[in-house]
Predicted model as a PDB file, atoms N, CA, C, CB and O in Angstrom, pLDDT in the B-factor column:
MODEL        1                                                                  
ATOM      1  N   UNK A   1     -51.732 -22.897 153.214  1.00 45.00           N  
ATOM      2  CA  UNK A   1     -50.449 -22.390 153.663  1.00 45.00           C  
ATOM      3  C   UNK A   1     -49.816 -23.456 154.541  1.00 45.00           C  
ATOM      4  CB  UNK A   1     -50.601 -21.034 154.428  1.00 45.00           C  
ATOM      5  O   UNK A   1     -50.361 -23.898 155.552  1.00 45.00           O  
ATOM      6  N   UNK A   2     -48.856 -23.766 154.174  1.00 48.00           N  
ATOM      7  CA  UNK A   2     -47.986 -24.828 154.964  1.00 48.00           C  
ATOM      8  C   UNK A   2     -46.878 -24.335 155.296  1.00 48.00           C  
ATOM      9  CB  UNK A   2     -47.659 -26.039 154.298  1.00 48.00           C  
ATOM     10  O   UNK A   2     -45.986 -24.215 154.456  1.00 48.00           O  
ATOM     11  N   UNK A   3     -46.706 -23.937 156.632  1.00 49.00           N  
ATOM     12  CA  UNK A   3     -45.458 -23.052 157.404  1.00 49.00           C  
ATOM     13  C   UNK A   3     -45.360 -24.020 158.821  1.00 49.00           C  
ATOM     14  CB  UNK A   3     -45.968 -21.040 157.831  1.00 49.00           C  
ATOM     15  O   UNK A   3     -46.169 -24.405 159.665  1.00 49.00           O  
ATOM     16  N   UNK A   4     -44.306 -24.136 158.646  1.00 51.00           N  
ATOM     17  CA  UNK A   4     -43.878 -24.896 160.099  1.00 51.00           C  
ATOM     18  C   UNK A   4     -43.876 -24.559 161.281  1.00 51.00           C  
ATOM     19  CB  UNK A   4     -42.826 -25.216 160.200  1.00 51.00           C  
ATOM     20  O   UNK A   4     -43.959 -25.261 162.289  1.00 51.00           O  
ATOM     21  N   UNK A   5     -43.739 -23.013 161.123  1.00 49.00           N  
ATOM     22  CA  UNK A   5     -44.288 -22.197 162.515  1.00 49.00           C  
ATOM     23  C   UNK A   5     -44.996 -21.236 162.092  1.00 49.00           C  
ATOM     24  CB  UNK A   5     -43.235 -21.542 163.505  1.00 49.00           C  
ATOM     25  O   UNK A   5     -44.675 -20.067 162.300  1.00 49.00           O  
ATOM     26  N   UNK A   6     -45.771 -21.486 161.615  1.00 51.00           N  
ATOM     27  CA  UNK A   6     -46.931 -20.512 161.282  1.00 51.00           C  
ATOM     28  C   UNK A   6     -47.502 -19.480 162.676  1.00 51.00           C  
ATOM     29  CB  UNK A   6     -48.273 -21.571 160.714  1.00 51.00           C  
ATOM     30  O   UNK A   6     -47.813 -18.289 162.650  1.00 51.00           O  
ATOM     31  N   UNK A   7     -47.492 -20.607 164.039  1.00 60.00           N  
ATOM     32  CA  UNK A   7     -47.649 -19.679 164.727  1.00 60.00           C  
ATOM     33  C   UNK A   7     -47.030 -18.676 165.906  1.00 60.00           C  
ATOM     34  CB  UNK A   7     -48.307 -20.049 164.907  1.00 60.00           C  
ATOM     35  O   UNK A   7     -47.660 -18.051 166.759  1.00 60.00           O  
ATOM     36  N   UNK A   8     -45.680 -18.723 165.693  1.00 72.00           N  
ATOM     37  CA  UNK A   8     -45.109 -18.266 166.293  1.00 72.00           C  
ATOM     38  C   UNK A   8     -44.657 -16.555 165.998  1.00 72.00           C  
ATOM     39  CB  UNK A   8     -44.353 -19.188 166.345  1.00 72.00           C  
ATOM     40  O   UNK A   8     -44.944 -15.708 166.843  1.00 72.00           O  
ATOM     41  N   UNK A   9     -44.012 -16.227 164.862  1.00 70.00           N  
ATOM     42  CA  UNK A   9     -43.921 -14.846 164.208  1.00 70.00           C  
ATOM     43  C   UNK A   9     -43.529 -14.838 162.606  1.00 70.00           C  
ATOM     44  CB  UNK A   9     -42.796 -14.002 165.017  1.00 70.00           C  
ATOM     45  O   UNK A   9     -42.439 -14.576 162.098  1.00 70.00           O  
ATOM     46  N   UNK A  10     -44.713 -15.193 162.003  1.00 76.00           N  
ATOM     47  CA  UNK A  10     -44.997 -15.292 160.335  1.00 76.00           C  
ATOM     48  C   UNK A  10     -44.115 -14.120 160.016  1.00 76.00           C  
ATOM     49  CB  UNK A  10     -46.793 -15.071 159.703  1.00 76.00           C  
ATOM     50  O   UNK A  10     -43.217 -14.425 159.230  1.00 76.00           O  
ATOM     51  N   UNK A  11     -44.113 -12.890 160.394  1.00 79.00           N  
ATOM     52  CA  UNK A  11     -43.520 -11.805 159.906  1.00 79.00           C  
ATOM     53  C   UNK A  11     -42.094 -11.326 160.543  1.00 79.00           C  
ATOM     54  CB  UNK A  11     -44.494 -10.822 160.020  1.00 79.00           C  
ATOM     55  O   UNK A  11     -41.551 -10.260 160.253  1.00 79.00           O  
ATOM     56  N   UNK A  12     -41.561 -12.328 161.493  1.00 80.00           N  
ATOM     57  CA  UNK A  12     -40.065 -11.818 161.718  1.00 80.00           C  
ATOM     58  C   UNK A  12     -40.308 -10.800 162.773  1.00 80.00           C  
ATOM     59  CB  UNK A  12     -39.265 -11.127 160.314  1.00 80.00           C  
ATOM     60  O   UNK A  12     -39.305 -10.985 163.462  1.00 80.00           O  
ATOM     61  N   UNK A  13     -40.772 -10.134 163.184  1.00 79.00           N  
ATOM     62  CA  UNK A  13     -40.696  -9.090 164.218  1.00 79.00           C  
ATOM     63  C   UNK A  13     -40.453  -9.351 165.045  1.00 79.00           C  
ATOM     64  CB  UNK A  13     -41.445  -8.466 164.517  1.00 79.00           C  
ATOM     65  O   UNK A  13     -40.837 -10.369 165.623  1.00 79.00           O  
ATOM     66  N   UNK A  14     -38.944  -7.689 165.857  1.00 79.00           N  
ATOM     67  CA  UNK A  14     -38.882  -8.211 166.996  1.00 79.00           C  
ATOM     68  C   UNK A  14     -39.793  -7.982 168.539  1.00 79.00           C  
ATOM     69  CB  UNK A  14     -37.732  -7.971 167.078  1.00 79.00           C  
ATOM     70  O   UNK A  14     -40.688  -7.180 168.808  1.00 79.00           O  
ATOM     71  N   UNK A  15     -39.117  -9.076 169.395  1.00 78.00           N  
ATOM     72  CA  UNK A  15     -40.118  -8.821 170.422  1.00 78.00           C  
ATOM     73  C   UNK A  15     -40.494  -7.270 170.496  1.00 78.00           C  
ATOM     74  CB  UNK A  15     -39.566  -9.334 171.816  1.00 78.00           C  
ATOM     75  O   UNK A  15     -40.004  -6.248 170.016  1.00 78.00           O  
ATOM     76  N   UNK A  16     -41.806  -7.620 171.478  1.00 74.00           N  
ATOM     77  CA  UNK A  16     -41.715  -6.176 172.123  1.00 74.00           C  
ATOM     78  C   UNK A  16     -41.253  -5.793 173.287  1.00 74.00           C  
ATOM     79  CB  UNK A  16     -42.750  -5.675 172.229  1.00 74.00           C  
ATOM     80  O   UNK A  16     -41.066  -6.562 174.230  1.00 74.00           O  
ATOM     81  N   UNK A  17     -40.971  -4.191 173.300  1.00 70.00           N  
ATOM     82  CA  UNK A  17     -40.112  -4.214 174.039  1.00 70.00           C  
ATOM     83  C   UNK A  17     -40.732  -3.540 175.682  1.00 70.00           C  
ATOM     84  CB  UNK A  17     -38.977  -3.502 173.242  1.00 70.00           C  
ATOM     85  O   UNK A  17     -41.612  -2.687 175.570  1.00 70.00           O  
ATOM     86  N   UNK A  18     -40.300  -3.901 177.093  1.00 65.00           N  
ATOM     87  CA  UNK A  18     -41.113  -3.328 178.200  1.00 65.00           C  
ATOM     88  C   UNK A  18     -41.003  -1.922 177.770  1.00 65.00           C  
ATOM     89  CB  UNK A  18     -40.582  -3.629 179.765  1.00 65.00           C  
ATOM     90  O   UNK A  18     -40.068  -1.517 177.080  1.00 65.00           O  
ATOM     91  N   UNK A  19     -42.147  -1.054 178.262  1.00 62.00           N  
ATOM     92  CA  UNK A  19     -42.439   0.547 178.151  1.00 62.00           C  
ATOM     93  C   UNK A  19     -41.308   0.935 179.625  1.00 62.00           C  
ATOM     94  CB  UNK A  19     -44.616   1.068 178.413  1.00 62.00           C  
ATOM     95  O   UNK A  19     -40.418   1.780 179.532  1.00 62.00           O  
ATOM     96  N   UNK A  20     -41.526   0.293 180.659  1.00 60.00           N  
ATOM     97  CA  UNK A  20     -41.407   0.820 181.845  1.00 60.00           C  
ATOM     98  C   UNK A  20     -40.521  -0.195 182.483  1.00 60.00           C  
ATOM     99  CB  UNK A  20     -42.716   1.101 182.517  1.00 60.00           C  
ATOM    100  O   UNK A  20     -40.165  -1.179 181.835  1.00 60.00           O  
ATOM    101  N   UNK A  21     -40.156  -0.018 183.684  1.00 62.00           N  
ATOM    102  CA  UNK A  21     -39.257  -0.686 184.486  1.00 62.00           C  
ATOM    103  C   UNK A  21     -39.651  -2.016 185.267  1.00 62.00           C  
ATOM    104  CB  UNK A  21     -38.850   0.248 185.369  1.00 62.00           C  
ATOM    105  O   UNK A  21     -38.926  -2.935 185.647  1.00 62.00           O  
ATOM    106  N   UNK A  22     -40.839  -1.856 185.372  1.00 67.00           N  
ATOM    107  CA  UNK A  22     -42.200  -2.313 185.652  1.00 67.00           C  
ATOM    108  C   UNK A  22     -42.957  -3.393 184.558  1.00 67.00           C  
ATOM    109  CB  UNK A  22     -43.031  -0.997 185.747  1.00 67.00           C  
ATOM    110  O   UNK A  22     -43.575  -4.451 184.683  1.00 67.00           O  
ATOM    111  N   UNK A  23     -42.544  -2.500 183.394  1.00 56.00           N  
ATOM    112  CA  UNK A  23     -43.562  -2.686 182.433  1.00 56.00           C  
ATOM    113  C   UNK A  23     -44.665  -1.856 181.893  1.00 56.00           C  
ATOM    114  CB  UNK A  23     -44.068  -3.538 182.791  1.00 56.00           C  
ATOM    115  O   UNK A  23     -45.098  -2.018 180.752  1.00 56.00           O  
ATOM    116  N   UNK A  24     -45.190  -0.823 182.853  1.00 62.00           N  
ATOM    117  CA  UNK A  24     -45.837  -0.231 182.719  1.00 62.00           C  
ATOM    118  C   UNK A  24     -45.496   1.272 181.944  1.00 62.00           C  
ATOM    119  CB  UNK A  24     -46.237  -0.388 183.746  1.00 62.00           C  
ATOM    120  O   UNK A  24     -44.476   1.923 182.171  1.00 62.00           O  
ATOM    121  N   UNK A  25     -46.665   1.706 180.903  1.00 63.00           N  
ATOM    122  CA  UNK A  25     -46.049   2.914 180.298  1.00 63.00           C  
ATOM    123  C   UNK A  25     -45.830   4.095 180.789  1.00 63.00           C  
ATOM    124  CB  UNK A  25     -46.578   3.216 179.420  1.00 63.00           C  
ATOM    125  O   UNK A  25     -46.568   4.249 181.762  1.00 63.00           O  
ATOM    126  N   UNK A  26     -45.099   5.119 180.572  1.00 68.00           N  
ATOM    127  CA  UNK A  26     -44.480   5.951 181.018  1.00 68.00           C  
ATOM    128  C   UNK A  26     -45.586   7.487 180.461  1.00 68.00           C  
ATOM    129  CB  UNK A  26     -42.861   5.680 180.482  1.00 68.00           C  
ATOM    130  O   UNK A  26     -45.232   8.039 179.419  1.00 68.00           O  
ATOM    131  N   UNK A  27     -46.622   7.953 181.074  1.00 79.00           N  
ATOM    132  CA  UNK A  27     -47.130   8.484 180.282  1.00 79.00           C  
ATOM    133  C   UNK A  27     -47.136   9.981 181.000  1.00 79.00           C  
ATOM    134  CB  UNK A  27     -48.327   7.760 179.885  1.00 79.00           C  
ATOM    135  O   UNK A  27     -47.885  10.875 180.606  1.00 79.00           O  
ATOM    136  N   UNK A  28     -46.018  10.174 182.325  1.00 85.00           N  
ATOM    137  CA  UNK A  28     -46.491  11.297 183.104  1.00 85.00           C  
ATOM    138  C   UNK A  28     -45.167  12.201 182.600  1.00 85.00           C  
ATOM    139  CB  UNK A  28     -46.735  10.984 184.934  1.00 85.00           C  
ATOM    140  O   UNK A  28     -45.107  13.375 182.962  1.00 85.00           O  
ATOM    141  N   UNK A  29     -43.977  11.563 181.653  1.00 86.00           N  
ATOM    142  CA  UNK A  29     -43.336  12.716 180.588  1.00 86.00           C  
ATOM    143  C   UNK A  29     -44.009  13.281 179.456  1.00 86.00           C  
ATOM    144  CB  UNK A  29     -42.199  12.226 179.932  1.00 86.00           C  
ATOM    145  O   UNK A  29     -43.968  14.331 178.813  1.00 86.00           O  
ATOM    146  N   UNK A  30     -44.870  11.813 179.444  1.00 89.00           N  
ATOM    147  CA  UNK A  30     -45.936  12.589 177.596  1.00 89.00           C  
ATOM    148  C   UNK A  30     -46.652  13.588 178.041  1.00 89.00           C  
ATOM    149  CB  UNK A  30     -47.432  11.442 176.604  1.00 89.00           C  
ATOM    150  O   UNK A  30     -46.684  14.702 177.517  1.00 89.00           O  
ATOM    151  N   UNK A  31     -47.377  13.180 179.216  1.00 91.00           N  
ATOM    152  CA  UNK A  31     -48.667  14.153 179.531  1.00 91.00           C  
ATOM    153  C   UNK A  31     -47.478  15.895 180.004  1.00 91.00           C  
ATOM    154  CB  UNK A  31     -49.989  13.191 181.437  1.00 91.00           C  
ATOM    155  O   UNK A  31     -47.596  16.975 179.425  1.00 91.00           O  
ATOM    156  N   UNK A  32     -46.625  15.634 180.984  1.00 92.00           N  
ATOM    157  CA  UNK A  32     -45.495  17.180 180.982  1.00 92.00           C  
ATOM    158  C   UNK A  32     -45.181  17.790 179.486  1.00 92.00           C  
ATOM    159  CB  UNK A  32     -43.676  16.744 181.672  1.00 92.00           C  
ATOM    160  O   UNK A  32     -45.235  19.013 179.352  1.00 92.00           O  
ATOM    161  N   UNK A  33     -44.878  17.021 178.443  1.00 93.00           N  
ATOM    162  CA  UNK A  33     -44.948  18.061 177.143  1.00 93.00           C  
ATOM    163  C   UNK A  33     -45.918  18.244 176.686  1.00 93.00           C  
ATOM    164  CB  UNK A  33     -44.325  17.836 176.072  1.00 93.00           C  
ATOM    165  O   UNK A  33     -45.923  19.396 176.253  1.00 93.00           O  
ATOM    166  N   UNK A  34     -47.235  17.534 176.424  1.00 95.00           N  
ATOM    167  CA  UNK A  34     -48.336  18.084 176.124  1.00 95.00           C  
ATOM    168  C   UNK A  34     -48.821  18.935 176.833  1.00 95.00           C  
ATOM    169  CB  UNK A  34     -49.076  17.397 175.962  1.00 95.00           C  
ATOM    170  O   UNK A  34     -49.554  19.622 176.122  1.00 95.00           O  
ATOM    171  N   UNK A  35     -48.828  19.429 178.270  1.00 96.00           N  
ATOM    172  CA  UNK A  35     -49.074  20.520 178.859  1.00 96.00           C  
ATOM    173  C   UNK A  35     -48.453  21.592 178.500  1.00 96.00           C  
ATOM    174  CB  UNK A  35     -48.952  20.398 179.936  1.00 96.00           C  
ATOM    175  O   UNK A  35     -48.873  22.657 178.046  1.00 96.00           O  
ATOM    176  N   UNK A  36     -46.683  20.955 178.914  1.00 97.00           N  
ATOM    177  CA  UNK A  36     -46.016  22.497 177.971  1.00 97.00           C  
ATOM    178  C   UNK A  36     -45.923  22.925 176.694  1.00 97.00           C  
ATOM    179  CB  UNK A  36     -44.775  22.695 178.042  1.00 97.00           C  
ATOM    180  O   UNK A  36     -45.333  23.875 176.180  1.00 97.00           O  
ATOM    181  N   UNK A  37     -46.653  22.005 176.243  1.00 98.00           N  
ATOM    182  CA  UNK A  37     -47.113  22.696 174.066  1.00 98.00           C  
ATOM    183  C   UNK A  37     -48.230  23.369 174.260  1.00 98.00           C  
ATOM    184  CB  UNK A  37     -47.701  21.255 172.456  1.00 98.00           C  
ATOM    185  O   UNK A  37     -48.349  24.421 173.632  1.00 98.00           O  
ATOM    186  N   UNK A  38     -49.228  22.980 175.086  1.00 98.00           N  
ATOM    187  CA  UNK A  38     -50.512  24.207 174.906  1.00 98.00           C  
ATOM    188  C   UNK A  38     -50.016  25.389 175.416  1.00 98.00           C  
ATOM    189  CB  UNK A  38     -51.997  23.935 175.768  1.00 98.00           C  
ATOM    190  O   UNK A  38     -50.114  26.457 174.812  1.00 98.00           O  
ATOM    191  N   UNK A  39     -49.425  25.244 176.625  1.00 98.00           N  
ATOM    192  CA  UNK A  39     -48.765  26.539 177.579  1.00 98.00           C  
ATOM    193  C   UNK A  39     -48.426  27.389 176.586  1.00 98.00           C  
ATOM    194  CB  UNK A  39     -47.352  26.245 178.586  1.00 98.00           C  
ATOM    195  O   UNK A  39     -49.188  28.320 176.322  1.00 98.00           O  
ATOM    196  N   UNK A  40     -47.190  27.201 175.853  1.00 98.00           N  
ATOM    197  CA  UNK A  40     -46.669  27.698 174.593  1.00 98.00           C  
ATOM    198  C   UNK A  40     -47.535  28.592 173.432  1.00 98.00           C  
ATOM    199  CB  UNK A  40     -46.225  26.509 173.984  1.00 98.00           C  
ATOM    200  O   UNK A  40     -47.379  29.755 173.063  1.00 98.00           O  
ATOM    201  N   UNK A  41     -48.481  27.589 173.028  1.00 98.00           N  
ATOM    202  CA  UNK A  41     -49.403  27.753 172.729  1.00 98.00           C  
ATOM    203  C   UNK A  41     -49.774  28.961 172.473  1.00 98.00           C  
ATOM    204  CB  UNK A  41     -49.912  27.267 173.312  1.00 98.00           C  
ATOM    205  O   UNK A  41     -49.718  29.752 171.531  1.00 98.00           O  
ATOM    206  N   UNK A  42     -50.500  28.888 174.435  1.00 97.00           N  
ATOM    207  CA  UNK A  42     -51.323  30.033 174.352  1.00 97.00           C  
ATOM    208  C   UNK A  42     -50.580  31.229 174.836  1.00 97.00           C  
ATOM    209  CB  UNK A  42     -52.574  29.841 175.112  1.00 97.00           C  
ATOM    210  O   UNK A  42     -50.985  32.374 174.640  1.00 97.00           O  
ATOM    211  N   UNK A  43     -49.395  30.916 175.524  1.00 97.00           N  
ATOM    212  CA  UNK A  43     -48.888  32.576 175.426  1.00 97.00           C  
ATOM    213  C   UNK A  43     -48.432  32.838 174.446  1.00 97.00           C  
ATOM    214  CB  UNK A  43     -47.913  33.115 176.265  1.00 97.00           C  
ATOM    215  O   UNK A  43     -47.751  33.851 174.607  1.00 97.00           O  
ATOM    216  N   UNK A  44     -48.387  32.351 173.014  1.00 97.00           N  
ATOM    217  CA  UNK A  44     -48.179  32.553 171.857  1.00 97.00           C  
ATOM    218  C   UNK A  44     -48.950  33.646 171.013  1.00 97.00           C  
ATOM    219  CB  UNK A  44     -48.282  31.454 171.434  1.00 97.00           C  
ATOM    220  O   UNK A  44     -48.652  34.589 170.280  1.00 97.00           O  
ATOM    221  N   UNK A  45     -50.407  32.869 171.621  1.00 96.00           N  
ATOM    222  CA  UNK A  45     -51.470  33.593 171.462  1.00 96.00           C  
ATOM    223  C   UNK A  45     -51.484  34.873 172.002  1.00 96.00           C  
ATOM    224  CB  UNK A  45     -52.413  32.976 171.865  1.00 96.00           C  
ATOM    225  O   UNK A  45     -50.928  35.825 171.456  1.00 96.00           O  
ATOM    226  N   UNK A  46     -52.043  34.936 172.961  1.00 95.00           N  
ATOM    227  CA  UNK A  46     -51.865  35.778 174.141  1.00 95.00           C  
ATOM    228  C   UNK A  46     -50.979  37.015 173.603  1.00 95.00           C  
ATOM    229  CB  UNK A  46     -51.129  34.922 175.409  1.00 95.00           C  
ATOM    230  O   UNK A  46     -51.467  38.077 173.217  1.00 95.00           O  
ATOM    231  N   UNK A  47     -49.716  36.738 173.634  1.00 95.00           N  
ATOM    232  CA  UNK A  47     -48.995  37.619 172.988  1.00 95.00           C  
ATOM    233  C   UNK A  47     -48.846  38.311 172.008  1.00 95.00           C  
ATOM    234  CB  UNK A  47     -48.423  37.390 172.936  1.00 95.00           C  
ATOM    235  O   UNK A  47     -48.489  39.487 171.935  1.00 95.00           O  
ATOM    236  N   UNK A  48     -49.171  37.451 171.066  1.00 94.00           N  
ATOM    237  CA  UNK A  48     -49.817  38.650 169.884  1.00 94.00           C  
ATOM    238  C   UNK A  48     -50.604  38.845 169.610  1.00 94.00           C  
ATOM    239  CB  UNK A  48     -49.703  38.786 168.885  1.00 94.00           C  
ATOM    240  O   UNK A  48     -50.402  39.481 168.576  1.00 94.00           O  
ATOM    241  N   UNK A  49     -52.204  38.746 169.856  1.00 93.00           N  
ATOM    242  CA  UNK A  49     -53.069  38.984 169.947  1.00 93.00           C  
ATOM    243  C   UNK A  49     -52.376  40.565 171.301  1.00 93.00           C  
ATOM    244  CB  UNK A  49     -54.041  37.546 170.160  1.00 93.00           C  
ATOM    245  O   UNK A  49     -53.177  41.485 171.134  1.00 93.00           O  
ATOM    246  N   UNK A  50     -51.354  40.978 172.321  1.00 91.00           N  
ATOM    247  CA  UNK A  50     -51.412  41.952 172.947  1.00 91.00           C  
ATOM    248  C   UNK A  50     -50.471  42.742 172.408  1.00 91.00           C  
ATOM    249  CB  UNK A  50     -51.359  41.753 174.155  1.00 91.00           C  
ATOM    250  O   UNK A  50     -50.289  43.885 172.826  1.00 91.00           O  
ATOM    251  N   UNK A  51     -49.541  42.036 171.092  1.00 87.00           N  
ATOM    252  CA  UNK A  51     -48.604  43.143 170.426  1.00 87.00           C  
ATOM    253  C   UNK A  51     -49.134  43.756 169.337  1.00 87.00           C  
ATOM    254  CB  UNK A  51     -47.321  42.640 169.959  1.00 87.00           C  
ATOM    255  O   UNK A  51     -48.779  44.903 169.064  1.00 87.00           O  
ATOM    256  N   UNK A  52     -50.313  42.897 168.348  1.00 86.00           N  
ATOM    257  CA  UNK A  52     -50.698  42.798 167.197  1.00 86.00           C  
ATOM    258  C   UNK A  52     -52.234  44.215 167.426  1.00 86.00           C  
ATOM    259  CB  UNK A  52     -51.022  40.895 166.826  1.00 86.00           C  
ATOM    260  O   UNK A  52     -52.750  44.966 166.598  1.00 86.00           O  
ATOM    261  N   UNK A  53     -52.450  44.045 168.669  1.00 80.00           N  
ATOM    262  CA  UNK A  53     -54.202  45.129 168.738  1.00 80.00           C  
ATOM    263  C   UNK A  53     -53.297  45.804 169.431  1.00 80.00           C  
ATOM    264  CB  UNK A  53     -56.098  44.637 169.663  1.00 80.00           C  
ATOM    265  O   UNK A  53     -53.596  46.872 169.963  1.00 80.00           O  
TER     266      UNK A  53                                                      
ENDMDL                                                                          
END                                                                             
C-alpha cells in the first residue's frame, strides 16, 4: 500500500468531538434517565400486577 498519508486518517473521519466542557463525559444525565426508565418500569409493574389481581 502506497498512501502518502497513510497515517494520518486513511478513512476520512471527522475529528472527534469533546463529550464535555472539560472534555470529560457527561454521564450524570445518562445515569438520571436510566433511573427514571426502571422507576417507570416498576410502577408499571406494580400497577398492574395491583389492577390485574
Amino acid at each position: 500500500m502506497n498512501n502518502s498519508d497513510s497515517g494520518e486518517n486513511p478513512m476520512n473521519h471527522p475529528d472527534e468531538q469533546p463529550a464535555g466542557v472539560d472534555g470529560t463525559p457527561k454521564f450524570g444525565r445518562l445515569l438520571l434517565v436510566l433511573i427514571l426508565a426502571v422507576l417507570i418500569i416498576v410502577a408499571i409493574t406494580f400497577g398492574s400486577e395491583a389492577f390485574y389481581s
